[in-house]
C-alpha positions as CSV (number, residue, x, y, z in Angstrom):
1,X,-11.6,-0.8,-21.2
2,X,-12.9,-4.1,-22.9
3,X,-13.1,-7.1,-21.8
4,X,-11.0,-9.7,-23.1
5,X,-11.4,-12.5,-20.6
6,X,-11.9,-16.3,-22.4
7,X,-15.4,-17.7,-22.9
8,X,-17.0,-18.5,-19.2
9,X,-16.7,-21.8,-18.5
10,X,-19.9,-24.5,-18.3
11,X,-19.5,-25.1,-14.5
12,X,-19.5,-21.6,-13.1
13,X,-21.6,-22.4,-9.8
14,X,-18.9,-24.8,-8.9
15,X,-16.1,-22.6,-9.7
16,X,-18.1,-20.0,-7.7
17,X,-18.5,-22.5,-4.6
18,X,-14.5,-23.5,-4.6
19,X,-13.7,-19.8,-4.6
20,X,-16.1,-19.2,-1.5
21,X,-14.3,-22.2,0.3
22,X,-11.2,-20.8,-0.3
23,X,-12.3,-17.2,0.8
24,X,-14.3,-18.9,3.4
25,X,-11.0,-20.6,5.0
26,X,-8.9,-17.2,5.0
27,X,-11.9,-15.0,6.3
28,X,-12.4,-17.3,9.4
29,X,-9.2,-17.6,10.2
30,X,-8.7,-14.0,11.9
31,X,-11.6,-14.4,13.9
32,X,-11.3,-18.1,15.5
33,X,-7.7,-17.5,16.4
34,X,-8.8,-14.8,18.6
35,X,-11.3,-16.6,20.4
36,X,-8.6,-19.6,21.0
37,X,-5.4,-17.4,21.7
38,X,-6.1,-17.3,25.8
39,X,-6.0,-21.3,25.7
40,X,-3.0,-21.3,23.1
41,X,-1.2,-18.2,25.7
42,X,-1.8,-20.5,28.6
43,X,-0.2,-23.6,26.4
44,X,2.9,-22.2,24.8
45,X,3.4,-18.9,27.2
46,X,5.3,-16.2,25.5
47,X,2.3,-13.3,25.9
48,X,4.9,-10.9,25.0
49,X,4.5,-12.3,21.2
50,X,0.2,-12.2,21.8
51,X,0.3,-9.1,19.1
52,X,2.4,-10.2,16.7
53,X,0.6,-13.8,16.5
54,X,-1.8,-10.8,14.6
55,X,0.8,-8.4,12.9
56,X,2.7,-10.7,11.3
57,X,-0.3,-12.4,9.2
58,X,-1.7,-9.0,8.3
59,X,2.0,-8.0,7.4
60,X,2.8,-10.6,5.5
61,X,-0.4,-10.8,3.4
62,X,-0.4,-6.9,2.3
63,X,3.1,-7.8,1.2
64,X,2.5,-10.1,-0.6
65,X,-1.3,-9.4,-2.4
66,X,0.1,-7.0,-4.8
67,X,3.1,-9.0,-5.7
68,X,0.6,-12.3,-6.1
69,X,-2.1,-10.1,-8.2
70,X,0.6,-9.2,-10.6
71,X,1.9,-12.6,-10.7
72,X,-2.0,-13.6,-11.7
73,X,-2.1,-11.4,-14.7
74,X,1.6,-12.4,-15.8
75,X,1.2,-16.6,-15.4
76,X,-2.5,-17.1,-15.1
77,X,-4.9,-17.3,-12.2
78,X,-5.1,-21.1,-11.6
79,X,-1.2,-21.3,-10.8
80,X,-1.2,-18.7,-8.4
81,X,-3.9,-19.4,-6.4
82,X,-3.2,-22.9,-5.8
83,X,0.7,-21.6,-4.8
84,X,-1.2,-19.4,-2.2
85,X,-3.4,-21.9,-0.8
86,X,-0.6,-24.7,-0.6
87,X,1.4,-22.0,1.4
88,X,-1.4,-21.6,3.5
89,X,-2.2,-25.1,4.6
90,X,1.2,-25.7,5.1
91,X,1.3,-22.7,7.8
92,X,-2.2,-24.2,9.0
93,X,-0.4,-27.3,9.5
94,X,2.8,-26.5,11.2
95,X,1.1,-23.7,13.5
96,X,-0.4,-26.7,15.5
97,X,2.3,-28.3,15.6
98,X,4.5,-25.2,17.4
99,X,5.9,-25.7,20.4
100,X,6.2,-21.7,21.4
101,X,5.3,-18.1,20.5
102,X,8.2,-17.8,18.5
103,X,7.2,-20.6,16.0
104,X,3.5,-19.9,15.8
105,X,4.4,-16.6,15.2
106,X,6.8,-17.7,12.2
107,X,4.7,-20.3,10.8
108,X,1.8,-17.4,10.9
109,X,3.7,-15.7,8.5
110,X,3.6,-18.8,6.0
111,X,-0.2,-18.5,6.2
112,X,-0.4,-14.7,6.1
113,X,1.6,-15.1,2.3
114,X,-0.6,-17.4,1.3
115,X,-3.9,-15.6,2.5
116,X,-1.9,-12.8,0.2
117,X,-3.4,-14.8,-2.9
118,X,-6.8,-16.3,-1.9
119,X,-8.7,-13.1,-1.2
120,X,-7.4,-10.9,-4.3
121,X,-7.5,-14.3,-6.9
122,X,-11.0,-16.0,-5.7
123,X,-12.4,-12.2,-6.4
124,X,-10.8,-12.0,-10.0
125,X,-11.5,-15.3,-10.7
126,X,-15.0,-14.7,-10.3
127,X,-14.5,-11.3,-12.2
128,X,-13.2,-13.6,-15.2
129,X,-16.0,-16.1,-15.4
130,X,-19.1,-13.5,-15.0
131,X,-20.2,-10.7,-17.1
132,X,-19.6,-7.1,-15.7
133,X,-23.7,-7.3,-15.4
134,X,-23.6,-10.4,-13.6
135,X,-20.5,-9.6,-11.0
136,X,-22.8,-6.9,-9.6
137,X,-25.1,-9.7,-7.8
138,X,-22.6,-12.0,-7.9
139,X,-20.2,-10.2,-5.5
140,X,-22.9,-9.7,-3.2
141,X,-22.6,-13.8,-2.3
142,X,-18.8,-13.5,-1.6
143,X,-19.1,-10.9,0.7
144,X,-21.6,-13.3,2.6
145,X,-18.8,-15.4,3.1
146,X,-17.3,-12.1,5.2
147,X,-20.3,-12.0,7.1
148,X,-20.8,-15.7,7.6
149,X,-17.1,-16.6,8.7
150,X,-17.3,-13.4,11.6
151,X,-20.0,-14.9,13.0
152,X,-19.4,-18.4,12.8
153,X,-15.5,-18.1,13.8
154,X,-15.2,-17.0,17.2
155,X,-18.2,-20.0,18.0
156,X,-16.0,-22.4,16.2
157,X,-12.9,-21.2,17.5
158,X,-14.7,-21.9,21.4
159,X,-16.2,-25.1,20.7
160,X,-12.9,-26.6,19.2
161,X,-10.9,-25.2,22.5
162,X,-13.0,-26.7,24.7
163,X,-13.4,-30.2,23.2
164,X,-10.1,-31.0,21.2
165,X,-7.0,-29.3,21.3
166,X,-5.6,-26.0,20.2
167,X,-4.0,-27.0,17.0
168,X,-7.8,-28.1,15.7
169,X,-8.4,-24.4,15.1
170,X,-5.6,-24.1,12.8
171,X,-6.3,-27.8,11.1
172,X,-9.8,-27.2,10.4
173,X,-9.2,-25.3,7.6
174,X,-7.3,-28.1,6.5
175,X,-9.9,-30.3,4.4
176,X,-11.6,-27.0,3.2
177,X,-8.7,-25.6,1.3
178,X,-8.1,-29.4,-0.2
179,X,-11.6,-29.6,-1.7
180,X,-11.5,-26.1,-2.7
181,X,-8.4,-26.4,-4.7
182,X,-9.7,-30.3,-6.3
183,X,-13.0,-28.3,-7.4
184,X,-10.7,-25.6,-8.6
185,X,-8.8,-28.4,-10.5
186,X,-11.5,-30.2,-11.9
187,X,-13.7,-27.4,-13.4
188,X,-11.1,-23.8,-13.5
189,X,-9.7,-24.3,-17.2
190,X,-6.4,-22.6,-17.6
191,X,-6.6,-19.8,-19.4
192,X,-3.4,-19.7,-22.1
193,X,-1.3,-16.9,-21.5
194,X,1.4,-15.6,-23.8
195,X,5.1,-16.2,-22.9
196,X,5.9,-16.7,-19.2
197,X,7.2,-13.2,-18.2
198,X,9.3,-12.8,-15.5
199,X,8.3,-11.1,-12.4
200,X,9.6,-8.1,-11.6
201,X,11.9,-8.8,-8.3
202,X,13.7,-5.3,-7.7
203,X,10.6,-3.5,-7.8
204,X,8.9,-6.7,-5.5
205,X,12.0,-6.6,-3.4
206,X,11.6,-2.0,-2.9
207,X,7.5,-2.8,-2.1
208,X,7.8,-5.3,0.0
209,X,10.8,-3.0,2.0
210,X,8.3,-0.4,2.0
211,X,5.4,-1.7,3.0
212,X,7.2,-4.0,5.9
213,X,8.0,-0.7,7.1
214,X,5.6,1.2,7.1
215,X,2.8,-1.3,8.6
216,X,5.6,-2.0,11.1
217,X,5.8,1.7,12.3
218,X,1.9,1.8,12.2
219,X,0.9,-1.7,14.2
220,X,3.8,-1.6,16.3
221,X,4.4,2.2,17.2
222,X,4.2,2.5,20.6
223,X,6.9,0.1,21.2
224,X,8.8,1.4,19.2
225,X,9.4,4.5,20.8
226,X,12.0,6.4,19.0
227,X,12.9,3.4,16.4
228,X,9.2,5.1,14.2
229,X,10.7,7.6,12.8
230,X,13.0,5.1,11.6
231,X,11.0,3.1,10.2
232,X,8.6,5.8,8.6
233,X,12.2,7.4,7.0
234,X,13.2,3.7,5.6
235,X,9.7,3.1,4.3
236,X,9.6,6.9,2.8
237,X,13.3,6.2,1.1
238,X,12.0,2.5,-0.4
239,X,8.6,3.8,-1.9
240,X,11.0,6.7,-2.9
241,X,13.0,4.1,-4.9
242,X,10.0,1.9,-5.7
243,X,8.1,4.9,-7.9
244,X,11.5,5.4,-9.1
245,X,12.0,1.8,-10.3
246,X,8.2,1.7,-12.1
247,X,8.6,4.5,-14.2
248,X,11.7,2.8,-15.9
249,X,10.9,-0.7,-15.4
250,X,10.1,-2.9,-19.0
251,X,7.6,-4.8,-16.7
252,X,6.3,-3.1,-13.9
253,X,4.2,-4.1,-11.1
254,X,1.7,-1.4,-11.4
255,X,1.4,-0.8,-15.4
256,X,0.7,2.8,-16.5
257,X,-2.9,1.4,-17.5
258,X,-3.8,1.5,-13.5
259,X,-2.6,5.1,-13.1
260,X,-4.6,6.7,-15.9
261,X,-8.0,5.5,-14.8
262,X,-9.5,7.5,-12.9
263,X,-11.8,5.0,-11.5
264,X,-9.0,2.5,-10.7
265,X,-7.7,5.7,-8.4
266,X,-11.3,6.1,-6.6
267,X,-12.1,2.8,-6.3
268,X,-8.3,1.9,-4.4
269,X,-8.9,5.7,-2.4
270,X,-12.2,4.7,-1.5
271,X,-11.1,1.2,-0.1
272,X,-8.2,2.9,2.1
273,X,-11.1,5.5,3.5
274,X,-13.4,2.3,4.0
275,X,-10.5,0.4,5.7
276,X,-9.9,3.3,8.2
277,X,-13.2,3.7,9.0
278,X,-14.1,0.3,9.8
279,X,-11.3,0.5,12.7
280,X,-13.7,3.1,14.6
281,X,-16.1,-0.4,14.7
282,X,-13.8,-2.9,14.8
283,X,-11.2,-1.5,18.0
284,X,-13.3,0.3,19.9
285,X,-16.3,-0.2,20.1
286,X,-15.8,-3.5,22.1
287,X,-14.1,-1.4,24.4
288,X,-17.4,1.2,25.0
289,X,-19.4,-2.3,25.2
290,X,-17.2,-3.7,28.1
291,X,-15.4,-0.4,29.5
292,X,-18.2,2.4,29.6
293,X,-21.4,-0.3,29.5
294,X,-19.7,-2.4,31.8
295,X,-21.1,-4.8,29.4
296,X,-19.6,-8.9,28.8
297,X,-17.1,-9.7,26.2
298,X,-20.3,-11.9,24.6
299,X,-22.5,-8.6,24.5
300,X,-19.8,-6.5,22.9
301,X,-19.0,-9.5,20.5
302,X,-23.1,-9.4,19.1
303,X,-22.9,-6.1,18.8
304,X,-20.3,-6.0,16.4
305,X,-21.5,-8.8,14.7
306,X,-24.1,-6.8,13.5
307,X,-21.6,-4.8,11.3
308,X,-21.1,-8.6,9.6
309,X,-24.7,-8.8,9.3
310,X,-25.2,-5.2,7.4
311,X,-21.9,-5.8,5.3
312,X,-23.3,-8.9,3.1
313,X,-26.7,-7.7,3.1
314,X,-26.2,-4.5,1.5
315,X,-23.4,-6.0,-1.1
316,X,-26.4,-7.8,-2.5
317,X,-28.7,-5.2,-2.4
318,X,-26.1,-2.9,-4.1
319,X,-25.6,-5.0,-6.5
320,X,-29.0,-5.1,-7.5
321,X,-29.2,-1.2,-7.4
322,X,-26.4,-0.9,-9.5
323,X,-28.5,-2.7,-12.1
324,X,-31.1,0.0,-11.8
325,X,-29.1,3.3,-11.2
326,X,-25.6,4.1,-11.6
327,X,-22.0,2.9,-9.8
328,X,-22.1,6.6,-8.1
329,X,-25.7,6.7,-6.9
330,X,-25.1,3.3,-4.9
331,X,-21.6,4.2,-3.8
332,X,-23.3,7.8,-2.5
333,X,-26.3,6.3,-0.9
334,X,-23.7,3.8,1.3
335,X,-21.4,6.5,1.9
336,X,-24.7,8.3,3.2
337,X,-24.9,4.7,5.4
338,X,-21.4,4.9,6.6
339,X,-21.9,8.8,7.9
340,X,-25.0,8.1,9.4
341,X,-23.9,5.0,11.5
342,X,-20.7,6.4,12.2
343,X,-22.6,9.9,13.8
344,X,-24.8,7.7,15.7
345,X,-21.9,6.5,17.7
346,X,-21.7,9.8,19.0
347,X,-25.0,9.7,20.6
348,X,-23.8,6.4,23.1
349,X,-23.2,7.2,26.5
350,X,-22.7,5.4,29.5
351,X,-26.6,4.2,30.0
352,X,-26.8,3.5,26.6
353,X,-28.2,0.1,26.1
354,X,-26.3,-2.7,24.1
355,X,-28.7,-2.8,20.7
356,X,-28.4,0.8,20.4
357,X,-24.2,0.2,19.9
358,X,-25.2,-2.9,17.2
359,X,-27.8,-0.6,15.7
360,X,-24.9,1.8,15.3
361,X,-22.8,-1.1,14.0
362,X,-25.3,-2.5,11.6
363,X,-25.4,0.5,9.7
364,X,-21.8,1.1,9.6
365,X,-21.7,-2.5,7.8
366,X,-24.4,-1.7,5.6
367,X,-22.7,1.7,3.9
368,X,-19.3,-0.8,4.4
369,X,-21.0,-3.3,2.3
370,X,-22.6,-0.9,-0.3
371,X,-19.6,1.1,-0.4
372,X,-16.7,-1.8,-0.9
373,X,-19.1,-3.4,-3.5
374,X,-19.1,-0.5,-5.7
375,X,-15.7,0.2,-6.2
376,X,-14.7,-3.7,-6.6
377,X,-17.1,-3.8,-9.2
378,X,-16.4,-0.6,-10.9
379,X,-12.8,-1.2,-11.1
380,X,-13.2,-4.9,-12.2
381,X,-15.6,-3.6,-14.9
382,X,-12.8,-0.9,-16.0
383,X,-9.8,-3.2,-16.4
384,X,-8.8,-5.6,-18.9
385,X,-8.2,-9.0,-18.4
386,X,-4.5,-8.8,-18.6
387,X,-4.7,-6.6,-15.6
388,X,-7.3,-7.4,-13.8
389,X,-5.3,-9.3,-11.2
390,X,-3.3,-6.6,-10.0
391,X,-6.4,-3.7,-10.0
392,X,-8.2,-6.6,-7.4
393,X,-4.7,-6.8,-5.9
394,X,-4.5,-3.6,-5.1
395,X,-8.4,-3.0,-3.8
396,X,-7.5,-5.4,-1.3
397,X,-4.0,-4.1,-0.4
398,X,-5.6,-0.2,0.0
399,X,-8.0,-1.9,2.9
400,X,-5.1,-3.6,4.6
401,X,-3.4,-0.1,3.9
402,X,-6.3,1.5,5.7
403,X,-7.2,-0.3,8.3
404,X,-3.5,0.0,10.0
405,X,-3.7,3.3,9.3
406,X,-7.1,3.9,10.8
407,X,-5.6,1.9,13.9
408,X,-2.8,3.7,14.0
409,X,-4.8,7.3,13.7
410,X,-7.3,6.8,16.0
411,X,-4.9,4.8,18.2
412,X,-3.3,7.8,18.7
413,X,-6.3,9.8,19.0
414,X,-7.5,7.6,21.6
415,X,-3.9,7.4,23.7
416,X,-3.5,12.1,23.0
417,X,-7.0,12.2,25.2
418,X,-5.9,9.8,28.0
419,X,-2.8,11.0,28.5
420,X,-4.3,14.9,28.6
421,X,-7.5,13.7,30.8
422,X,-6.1,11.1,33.0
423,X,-2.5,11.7,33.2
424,X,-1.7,10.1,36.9
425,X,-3.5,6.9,35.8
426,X,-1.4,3.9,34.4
427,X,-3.5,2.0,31.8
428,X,-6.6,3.5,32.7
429,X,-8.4,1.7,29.7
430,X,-7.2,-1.6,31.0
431,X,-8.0,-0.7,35.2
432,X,-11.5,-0.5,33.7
433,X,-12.0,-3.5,32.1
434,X,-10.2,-5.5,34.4
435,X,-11.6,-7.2,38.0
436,X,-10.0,-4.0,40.1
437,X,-12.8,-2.7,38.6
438,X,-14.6,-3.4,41.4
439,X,-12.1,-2.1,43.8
440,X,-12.7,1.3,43.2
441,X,-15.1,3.9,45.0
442,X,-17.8,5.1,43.3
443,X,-16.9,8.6,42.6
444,X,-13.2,7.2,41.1
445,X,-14.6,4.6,38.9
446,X,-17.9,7.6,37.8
447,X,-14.4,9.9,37.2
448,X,-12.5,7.2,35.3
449,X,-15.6,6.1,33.0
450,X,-16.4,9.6,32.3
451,X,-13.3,10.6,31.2
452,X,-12.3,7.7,28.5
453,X,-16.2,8.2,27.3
454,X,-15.0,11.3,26.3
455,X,-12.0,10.3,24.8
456,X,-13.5,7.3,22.8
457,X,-16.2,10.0,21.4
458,X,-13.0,11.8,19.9
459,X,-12.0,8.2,18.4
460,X,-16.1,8.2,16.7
461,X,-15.2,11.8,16.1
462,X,-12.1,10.9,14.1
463,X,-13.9,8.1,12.1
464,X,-17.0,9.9,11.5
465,X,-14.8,12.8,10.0
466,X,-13.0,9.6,7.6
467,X,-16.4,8.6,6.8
468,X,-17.5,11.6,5.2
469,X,-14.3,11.7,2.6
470,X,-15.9,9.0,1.0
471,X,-18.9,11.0,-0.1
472,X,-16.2,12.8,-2.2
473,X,-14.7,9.8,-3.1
474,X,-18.2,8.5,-4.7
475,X,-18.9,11.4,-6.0
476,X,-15.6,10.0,-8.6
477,X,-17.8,6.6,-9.7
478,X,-19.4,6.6,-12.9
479,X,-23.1,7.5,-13.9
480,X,-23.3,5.3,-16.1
481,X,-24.6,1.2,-14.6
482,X,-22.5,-1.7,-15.0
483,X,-23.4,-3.4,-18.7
C-alpha cells in the first residue's frame, strides 16, 4: 500500500517528545498502582475489589482501542487523542479523590478508556510524521518509554506512599498529560479529513459486548465458577453477530483492506503470541523468585526488570537491523530470543540463584522487543493513511487479547498441577509465600516447594511451547527491508 499521509511537519522532535509523555503517563500507571495498592487497601478497605482495581482498566482499554483507532482514521488523530487523554486525567483525578473500592474501581474505568487512545494514537501519530525508513529507529525510542516507566514506577509509586498521600500516585500523571496535550496543540497540525463519517455504533456496541465478555470469563474465571461458560457462550454469540454486522456494514470497523493483507494478519497473530508469552515472565516468575528461591519481593521485582531492560534495547537494535536485512530476518532472529530465554526457564531450580531468573528474563525482553518491533513496523509500513489508525488499534488490542489469554492458559496450567500434586493443601502457592512459612517442618515445606517447582516448570513449559509459534508467525514477514 502507499503512503498517503500529509507532508511531516517542521517540529517532529517535539511532536515525538509530547507523544512519549503521553505514552509515558499510561505506561507508568500499571506499575506504580501496584506498588501503592497495600497503602490504598489499608485506606479505603474493600480487598475483595483488589483485582478488579486491575481488570477493569485492562477491560476497559481493549474495549475501547479498536473503537478509538477507527475513530482516528475516520475524524483525524489530534481529536481523538486529546478525547482520550482528557478522559484519562479526569479518572486520574477523581481516583484520589475516592472514598472506597467501589469508586476507585469505577473511576479506574474512566482512565482505562482513555489509556484505550494514548497507546494506539501516540504510535500512529509517530507512524504519520516519519518515513517507513525512519519509523524503524524511531519506534525503538517509544518502546524505551516501556522500559523506562517499569522501572521507574514501582520506585515512584513507594516514594510517593511514604511521603504524601495515596491520591499523589494517581495525580502525578496529572501535569504530564497537560503539557503533553499543549505540545500536541502547539506543533500537531490537523490533518484535513474528508466529511465527518459517522462511527459505526452497532458494530461498536456487538465488539465491545464481546470482548467485555470474553476478557471477563478469562481474568475472572475462577470466580466465576459455572457463570464461564456463560460468558464464553455470550461472547461467542456477540463476535457471531459482530462478523455478521462487518460484512454488510457501509462503514465498518475493520475495513476489508485489513483482512486481505497478509502481513496485517501476522503482524496482529504475532502480537497475540507475544502477549501470551510475556505472561510466563510477567505472573510467574515472581512467584519462583519469592516461593521456590525464598527470595524478597525487591529480588523478584529486579529480576523482572530485566525483561524492561532487554525490551527497549533490542527495539532499537531491530530497528537498525531491519535497515540492513529484511522484516523476517529480524522478526526470526527475536523469535530465536524469545525460545531461547523462555527454555532457559526450565533450567531454574530451587538453588538457582537470582541473576540466573533476570538472565532468563532479559532475554525474554530482548526477542519481546525485537519481535513486537517488527510487526508494528511492518504493518504500519503496509497500511494507508486512511487506515492506519485502526491496523495500530488492533496490534495493540491482539497484545491485550494475549496477555489475558496467556493468564488465563497458564493460569489454568498452573491451578490442573496443584490440584493433581497437592490436592489436601488449601492455597498451597499462597502457604508458601506467606510468614507460616516458617511454621512448617523441613521435610513439609522440601515436599511443598518441590511440588509447585514442578508445576510452575509446566507453566515455562506452556509458554516455551507459545514462544515457538512465533517462529512460524515470522516466517509470514516480508523479505524485503522497510524503504
Amino acid at each position: 500500500m502507499t503512503d498517503t499521509a500529509f507532508s511531516p511537519p517542521r517540529r517532529r522532535p517535539l511532536i515525538l517528545i509530547a507523544c512519549m509523555l503521553a505514552m509515558f503517563m499510561a505506561a507508568i500507571e500499571v506499575t506504580i498502582i501496584a506498588t501503592a495498592m497495600p497503602t490504598i487497601i489499608a485506606s479505603l478497605g474493600g480487598f475483595s475489589y483488589f483485582g478488579w482495581v486491575f481488570s477493569v482498566y485492562l477491560l476497559t482499554q481493549a474495549i475501547s482501542v479498536p473503537i478509538y483507532g477507527r475513530l482516528a482514521d475516520l475524524w483525524g488523530r489530534k481529536s481523538v487523542l486529546f478525547t482520550g487523554i482528557s478522559l484519562f486525567l479526569l479518572g486520574s483525578v477523581l481516583c484520589g479523590f475516592a472514598h472506597g473500592m467501589v469508586w476507585l474501581v469505577l473511576f479506574r474505568a474512566i482512565q482505562g478508556l482513555g489509556a484505550g487512545a494514548i497507546m494506539p494514537l501516540t504510535s500512529t501519530i509517530v507512524a504519520d510524521i516519519y518515513s517507513p525508513r525512519e519509523r524503524a529507529g524511531i519506534q525503538g525510542w517509544l518502546s524505551s518509554v516501556w522500559g523506562v516507566a517499569a522501572i521507574v514506577g514501582p520506585l515512584t509509586g513507594a516514594w510517593l506512599v511514604q511521603h504524601f498521600h495515596w491520591a499523589a500516585v494517581f495525580w502525578v500523571n496529572v501535569p504530564i498529560g497537560i503539557v503533553a496535550m499543549l505540545m500536541l496543540a502547539r506543533w500537531l497540525p490537523a490533518h484535513p479529513t474528508a466529511a465527518r463519517e459517522r462511527l459505526n455504533l452497532t458494530g461498536s456496541g456487538w465488539l465491545a459486548i464481546c470482548i467485555s465478555a470474553l476478557l471477563i470469563a478469562l481474568l475472572q474465571g475462577e470466580m466465576l465458577g459455572y457463570w464461564l461458560l456463560a460468558f464464553l457462550l455470550l461472547a461467542l454469540v456477540a463476535g457471531y453477530f459482530l462478523q455478521r454486522h462487518e460484512r454488510r456494514a457501509a462503514n465498518p470497523l475493520f475495513p476489508l483492506a485489513i483482512w486481505r493483507n497478509k502481513v496485517i494478519i501476522a503482524g496482529n497473530m504475532g502480537n497475540i503470541i507475544l502477549g501470551a508469552s510475556m505472561m510466563g515472565i510477567s505472573a510467574f516468575l515472581p512467584t519462583w523468585i519469592q516461593g521456590i528461591n525464598n527470595g524478597s519481593p525487591l529480588q523478584a521485582g529486579s529480576a523482572l526488570a530485566m525483561m524492561s531492560i532487554g525490551w527497549p534495547l533490542a527495539s532499537t537494535l531491530s530497528g537498525h537491523l531491519m535497515l540492513r536485512t529484511s522484516y523476517r530476518f529480524t522478526a526470526q532472529l527475536g523469535a530465536l530470543l524469545l525460545v531461547a530465554g523462555s527454555a532457559m526457564l526450565l533450567l531454574l531450580h530451587a538453588q538457582s540463584p537470582i541473576w540466573q531468573a533476570g538472565l532468563s528474563a532479559f532475554v525474554v525482553g530482548t526477542g519481546m522487543g525485537m519481535t513486537s518491533t517488527t510487526f508494528l513496523i511492518s504493518v504500519q509500513n503496509s497500511a494507508d493513511y486512511q487506515i492506519r489508525g485502526i491496523c495500530t488499534a488492533s496490534i495493540m488490542f491482539s497484545r491485550l487479547l494475549g496477555s489475558a489469554l496467556g493468564t488465563a492458559l497458564m493460569g489454568a496450567v498452573l491451578n490442573w498441577n496443584l490440584m493433581h500434586r497437592l490436592p489436601d493443601s488449601h492455597e498451597p502457592v499462597q502457604l508458601l509465600m506467606s510468614d507460616e512459612r516458617h511454621t512448617l517442618s523441613s521435610d513439609s515445606l522440601a515436599h511443598l516447594v518441590s511440588e509447585i517447582a514442578r508445576s510452575l516448570h509446566w507453566v515455562f513449559v506452556a509458554a516455551l511451547l507459545i514462544a515457538f509459534t512465533s517462529l512460524w508467525v515470522a516466517r509470514r514477514m516480508p523479505k524485503a527491508r522497510p524503504d
